[in-house]
C-alpha positions as CSV (number, residue, x, y, z in Angstrom):
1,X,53.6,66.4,-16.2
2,X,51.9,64.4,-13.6
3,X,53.9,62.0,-11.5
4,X,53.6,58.7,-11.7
5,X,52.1,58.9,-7.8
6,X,49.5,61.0,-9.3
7,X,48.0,59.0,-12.1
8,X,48.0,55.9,-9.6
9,X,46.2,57.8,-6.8
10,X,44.1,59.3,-10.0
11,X,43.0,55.4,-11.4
12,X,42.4,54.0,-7.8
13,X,39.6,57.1,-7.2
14,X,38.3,55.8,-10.3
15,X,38.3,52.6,-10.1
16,X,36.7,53.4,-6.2
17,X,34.0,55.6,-7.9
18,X,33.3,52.2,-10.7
19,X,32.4,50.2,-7.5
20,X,30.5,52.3,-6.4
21,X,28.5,52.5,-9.6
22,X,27.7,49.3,-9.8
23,X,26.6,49.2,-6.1
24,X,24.0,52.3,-7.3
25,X,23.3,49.9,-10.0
26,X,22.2,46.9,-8.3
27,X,20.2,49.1,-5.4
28,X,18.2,50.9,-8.1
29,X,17.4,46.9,-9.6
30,X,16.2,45.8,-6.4
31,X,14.2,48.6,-5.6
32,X,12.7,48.0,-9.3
33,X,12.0,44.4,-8.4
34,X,10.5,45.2,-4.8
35,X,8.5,47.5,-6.4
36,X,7.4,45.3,-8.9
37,X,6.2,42.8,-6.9
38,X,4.8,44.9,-4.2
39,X,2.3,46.0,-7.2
40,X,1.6,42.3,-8.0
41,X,0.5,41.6,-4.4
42,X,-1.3,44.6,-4.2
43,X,-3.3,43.6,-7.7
44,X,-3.5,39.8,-6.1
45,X,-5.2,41.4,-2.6
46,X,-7.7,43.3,-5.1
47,X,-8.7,40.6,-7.0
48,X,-9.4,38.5,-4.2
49,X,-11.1,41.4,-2.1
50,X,-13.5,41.7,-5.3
51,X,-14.4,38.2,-5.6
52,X,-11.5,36.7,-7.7
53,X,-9.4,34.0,-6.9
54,X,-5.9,36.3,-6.5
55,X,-4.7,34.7,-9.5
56,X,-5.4,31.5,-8.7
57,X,-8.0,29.5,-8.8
58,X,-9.4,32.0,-11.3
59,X,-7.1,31.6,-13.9
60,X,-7.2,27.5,-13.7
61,X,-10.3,28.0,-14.2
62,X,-9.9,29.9,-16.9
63,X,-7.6,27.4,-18.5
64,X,-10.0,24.7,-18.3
65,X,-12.6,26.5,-19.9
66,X,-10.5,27.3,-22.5
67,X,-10.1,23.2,-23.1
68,X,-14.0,22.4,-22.7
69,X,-13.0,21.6,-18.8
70,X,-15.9,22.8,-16.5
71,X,-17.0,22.3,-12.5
72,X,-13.9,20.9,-11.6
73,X,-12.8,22.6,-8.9
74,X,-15.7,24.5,-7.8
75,X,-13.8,27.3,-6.8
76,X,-11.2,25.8,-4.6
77,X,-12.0,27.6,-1.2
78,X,-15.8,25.7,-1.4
79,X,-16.7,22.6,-0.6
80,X,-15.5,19.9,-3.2
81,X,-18.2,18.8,-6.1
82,X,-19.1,15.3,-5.8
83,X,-17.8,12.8,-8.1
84,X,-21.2,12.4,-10.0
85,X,-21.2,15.9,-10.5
86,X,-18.3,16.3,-11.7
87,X,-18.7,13.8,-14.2
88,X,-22.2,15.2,-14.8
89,X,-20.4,18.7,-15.4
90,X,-18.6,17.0,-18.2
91,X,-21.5,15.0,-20.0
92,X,-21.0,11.8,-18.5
93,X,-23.8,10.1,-16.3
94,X,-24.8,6.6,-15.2
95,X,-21.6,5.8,-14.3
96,X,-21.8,5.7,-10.3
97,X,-25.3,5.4,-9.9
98,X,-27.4,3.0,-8.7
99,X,-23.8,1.4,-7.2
100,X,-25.2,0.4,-3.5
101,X,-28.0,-0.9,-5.4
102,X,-25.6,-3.6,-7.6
103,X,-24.1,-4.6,-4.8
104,X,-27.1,-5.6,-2.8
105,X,-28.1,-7.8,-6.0
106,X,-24.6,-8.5,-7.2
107,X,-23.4,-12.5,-5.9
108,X,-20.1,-11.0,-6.2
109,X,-21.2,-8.5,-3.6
110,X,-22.8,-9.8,-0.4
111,X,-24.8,-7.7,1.6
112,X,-22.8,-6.3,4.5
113,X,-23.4,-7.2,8.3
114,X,-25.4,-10.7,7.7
115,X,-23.2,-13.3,8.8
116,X,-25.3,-16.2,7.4
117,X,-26.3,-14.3,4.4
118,X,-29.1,-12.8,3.5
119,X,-31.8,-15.3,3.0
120,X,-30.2,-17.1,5.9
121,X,-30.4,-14.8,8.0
122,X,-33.4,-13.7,8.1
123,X,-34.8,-17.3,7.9
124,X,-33.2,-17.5,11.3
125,X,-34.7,-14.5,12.7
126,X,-38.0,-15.0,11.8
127,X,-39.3,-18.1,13.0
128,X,-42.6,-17.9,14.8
129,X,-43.7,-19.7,17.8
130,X,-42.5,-20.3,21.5
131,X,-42.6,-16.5,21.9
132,X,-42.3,-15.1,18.4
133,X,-39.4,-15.0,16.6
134,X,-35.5,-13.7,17.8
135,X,-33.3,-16.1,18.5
136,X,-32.5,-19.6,18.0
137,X,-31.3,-21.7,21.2
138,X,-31.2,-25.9,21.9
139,X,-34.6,-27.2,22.0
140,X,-36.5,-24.0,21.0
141,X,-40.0,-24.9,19.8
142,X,-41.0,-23.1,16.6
143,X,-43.6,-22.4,14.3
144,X,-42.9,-24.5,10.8
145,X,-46.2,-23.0,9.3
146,X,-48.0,-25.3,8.5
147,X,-49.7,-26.8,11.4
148,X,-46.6,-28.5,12.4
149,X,-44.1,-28.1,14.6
150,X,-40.4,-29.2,15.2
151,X,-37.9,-28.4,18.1
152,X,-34.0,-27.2,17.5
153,X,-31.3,-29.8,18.0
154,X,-29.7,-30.3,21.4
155,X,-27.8,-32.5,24.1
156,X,-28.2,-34.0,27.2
157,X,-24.5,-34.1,28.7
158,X,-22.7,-35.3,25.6
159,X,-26.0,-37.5,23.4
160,X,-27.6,-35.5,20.9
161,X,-31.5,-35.5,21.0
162,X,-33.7,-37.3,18.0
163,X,-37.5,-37.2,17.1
164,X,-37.1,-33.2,16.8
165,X,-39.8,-33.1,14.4
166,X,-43.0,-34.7,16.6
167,X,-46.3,-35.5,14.1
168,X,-50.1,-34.1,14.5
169,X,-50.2,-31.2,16.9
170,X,-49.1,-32.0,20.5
171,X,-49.7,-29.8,23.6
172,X,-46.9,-30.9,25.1
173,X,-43.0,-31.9,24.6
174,X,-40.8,-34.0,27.0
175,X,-37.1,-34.3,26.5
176,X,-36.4,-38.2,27.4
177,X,-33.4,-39.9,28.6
178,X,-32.0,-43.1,29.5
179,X,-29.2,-44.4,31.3
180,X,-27.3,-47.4,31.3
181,X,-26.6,-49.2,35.2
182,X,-23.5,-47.1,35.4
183,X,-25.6,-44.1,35.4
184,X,-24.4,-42.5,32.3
185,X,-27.0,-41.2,29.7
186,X,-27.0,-43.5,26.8
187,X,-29.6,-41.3,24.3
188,X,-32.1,-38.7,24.5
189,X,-34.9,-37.9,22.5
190,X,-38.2,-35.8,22.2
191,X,-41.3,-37.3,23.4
192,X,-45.3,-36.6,23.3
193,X,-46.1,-37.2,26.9
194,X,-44.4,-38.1,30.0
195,X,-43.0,-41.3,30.8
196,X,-42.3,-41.6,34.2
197,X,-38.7,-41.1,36.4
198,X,-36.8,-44.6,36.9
199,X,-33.5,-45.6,37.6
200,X,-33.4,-45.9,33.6
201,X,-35.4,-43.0,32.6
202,X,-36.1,-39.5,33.2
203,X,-38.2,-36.7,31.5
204,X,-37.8,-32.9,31.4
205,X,-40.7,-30.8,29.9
206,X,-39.6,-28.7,26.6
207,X,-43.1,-27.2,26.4
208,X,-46.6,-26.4,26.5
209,X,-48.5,-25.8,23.5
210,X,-52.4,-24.8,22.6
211,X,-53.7,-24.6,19.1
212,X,-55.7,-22.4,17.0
213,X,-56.8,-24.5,14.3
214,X,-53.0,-24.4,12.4
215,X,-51.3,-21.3,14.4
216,X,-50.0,-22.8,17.9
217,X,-48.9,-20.7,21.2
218,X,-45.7,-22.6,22.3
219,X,-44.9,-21.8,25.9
220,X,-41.1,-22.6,26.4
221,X,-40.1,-24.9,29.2
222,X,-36.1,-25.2,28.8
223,X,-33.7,-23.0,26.9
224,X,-30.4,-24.7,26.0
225,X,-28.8,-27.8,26.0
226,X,-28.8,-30.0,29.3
227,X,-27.3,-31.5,32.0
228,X,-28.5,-34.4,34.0
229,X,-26.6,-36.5,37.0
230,X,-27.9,-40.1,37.9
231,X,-27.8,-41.7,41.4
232,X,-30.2,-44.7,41.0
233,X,-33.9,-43.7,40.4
234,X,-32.6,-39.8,41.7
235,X,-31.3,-37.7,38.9
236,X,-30.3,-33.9,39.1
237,X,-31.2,-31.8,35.7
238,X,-29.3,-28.4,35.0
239,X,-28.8,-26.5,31.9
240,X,-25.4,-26.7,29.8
241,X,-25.7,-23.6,28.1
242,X,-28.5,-20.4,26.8
């Protein structure tokens, strides 16, 4: 009969040789699973070397077409359908174009980069005479169409100008000025002719204008708002601003 030494050196070996079973076990599992997924990439690298999307984007595809879902993606790796398209794709159209377009006519919508406005704007920029149109400065003579012709508002030190809008069709425009017996300018206004220089007065030519039939040529004198010092009957014009 076997000692009792024997049978506890006997169940040890055997419980060594379980252990090791199990480790067999979970190698041989492992390898299973390696191998397993080795031949998924291996099937995802030859879908995708054939023109397939690896598994991918092929199979969403495939998903949406199964659900009446088409052009969504277009493919993933290419460029992105637009969004008309893609609504297009699905039966659905009208629903982004013509968008620019509404805005442009749209009050709620004002055109972008006209700081007056539209119609303002290009009122402003296109007023003929004294050398086409462009910009508006003080005392700019312009064009009004229709044989007529009126000058922009401006100042003489701090008085603004009157009479902007002269009648007939004059060749030439003065800017007029008085002054009080302190030498300070009391008004100024746009004239026909030229009045003469006193201790009172003094006139600065706007500009020089010739006429063909309605349509004048307006030859600018001044550009911006002016300046004048008094000394008696001497007085020293400059320009404010351009």
């Amino acid at each position: 009969m076997a000692s009792q030494a024997e049978k506890d050196t006997a169940a040890a070996k055997a419980k060594q040789g379980g252990g090791q079973a199990a480790k067999d076990t979970a190698a041989a599992k492992s390898k299973q699973n390696n191998s397993n997924q080795a031949a998924k990439d291996t099937a995802r690298a030859k879908s995708r070397q054939n023109g397939g999307g690896g598994g991918t984007s092929d199979d969403f595809a495939a998903r949406e077409a199964a659900n009446g879902l088409t052009n969504t993606t277009s493919g993933f790796g290419g460029p992105a359908p637009s969004f008309a398209q893609r609504e297009a794709a699905n039966g659905l159209t009208q629903t982004t174009s013509g968008r620019a377009a509404s805005r442009a006519t749209n009050p709620d919508f004002p055109p972008v980069g006209t700081p007056l406005g539209n119609d303002e704007f290009v009122t402003a920029n296109n007023i003929s005479g004294g050398g086409g149109g462009g910009e508006l400065y003080a005392f700019k003579v312009v064009d009004d169409g229709d044989g007529t012709v009126s000058v922009t508002t401006g100042t003489v030190n701090t008085e603004t100008t009157t009479g902007l809008t002269p009648g007939g069709k004059p060749t030439e425009l003065w800017l007029k000025v008085t002054f009080n017996a302190s030498g300070e300018v009391t008004a100024a206004s746009v004239q026909t002719a030229n009045g003469g220089t006193s201790a009172t007065q003094d006139y600065r030519q706007i500009a020089t204008i010739t006429w063909d039939e309605n349509v004048p040529t307006i030859s600018q004198g001044i550009k911006g708002s002016q300046s004048i010092a008094s000394c008696g009957a001497t007085h020293q014009w400059g320009t404010l601003y351009s």
